[in-house]
Structures are given as structure tokens and as C-alpha cells.
C-alpha positions as CSV (number, residue, x, y, z in Angstrom):
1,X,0.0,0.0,0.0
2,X,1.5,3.2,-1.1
3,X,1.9,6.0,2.4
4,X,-1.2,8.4,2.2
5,X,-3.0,6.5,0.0
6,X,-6.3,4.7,0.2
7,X,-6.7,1.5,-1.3
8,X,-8.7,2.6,-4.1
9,X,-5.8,5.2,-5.0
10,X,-3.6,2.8,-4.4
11,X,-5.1,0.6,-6.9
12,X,-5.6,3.2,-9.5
13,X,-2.2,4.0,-9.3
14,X,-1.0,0.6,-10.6
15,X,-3.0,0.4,-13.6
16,X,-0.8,0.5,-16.9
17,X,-1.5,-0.4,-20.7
18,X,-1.1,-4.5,-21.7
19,X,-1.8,-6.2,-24.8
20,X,-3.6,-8.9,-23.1
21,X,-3.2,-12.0,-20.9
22,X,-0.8,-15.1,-22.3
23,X,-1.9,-18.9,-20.8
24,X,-0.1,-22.1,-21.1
25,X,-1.4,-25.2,-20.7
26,X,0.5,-28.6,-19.9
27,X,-1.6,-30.6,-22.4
28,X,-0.6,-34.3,-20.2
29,X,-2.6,-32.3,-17.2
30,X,-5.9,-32.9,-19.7
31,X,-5.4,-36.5,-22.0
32,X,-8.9,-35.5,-23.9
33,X,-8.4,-34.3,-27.5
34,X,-11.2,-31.9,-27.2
35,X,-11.0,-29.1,-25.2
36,X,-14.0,-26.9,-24.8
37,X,-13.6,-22.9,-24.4
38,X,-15.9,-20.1,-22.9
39,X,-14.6,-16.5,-22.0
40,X,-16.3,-14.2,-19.7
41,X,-14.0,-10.8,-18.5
42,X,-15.6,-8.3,-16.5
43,X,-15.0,-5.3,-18.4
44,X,-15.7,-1.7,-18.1
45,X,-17.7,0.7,-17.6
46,X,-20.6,-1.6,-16.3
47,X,-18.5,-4.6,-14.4
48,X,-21.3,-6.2,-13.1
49,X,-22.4,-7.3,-16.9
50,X,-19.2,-9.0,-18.4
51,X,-18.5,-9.5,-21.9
52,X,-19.1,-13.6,-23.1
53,X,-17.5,-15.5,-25.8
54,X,-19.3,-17.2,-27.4
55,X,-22.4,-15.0,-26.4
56,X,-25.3,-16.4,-25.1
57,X,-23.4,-19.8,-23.2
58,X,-23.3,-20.2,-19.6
59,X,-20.8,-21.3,-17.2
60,X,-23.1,-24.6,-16.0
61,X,-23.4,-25.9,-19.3
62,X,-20.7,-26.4,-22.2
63,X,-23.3,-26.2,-24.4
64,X,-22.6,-23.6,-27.4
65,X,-19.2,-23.4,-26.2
66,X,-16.0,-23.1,-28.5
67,X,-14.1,-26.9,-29.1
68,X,-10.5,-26.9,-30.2
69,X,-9.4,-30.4,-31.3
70,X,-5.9,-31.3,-30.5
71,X,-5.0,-34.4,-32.6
């Protein structure tokens, strides 16, 4: 926490420009050749309502999400 500063400004004050988030993934961790994908980010100006990929799918269910075949 920065002296002086309240959390919020202390927050605020670490924000900087990034071109995005990199993951990797040890494939022998998961031995199916299908993976299935959905991407939900809170993002800003309304966090509450997050942006979805694909739109329209739901965490419960992987229903309408994104498969990536690995073979």
C-alpha cells in the first residue's frame, strides 16, 4: 500500500496499458483431444455485466461453447 494513500488510489495507481493476458497449458494435465472454451471478463464501464465468448453460453453448461481439437 502506497503511504497516504487509500486502497482505491492505491489501486488506480498501478493500472498500466497490456496487450492482453498469455496462458499455457500442460496438455498431459488434460489426456482428452477436445478441449471446450468459454470466456467471460468483466470489463468496463458496467462490471457487473461481463463480456461472453461465445455469447449467449453459460458457465453450467458447455453447451454452445467453443471446441478446439488437439489431434
Amino acid at each position: 500500500m502506497k503511504e497516504g494513500k487509500s486502497r482505491g488510489e492505491a489501486q488506480e495507481m498501478t493500472r498500466f496499458k497490456y496487450d492482453g493476458y498469455e496462458f499455457q497449458v500442460k496438455r498431459s494435465k488434460f489426456p482428452s483431444d477436445l478441449w471446450m472454451f468459454r470466456i467471460e471478463v468483466p470489463m468496463g464501464p458496467d462490471f457487473c455485466v461481463p463480456v461472453i465468448f461465445p455469447a449467449g453460453t453459460e458457465m453450467k453448461s458447455t453447451e454452445g461453447w467453443i471446441g478446439l481439437e488437439l489431434n
